[in-house]
N, C-alpha and C positions, 0 to 999 in steps of 0.2 A: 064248794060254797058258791053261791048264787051271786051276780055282782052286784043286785042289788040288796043283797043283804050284807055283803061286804061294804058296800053306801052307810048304810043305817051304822053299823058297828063301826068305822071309820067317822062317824060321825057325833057318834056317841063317847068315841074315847078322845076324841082330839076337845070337844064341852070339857069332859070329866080334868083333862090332862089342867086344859085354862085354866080353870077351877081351883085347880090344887098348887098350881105356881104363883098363884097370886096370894098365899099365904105360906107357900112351902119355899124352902129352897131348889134350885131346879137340881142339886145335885144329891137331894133327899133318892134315899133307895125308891122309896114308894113313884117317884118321878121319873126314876131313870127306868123302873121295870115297864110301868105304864107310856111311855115313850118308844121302848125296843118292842110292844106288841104293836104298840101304833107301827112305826116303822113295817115289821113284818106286814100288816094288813096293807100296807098303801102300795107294798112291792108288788103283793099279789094280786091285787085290786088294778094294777098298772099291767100285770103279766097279759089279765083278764083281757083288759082293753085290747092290748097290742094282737091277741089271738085273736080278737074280734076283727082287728081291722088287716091281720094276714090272712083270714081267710074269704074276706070281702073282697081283696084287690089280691086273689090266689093268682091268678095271669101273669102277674106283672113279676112276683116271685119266684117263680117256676123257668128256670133254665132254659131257652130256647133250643129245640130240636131242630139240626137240618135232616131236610129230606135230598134223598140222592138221584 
């Protein structure tokens, strides 16, 4: 999945999530299932990121070689 589509969905469930706690209890099933998707989305929306930015500063990651 795309990260910015992972954006829009992450964006759309955390609206939806407000939404529902301001009439629901937060420990309504409906809150707690819609909560652990958010949750998954935001790990992986954060994986995204961190691959983005190991492979920009690949240099700095990568074990220094000595030459002989």
């Amino acid at each position: 999945m795309k990260i910015h589509k992972l954006s829009k969905i992450i964006k759309r469930e955390k609206l939806f999530l407000n939404i529902l706690l301001k009439f629901l209890s937060p420990t309504n099933k409906i809150c707690v299932v819609l909560s652990q998707k958010l949750d998954k989305h935001v790990a992986l929306y954060q994986h995204h990121i961190y691959i983005r930015y190991k492979r920009k500063h690949r240099k700095y990651f990568e074990p220094r070689r000595l030459t002989a």
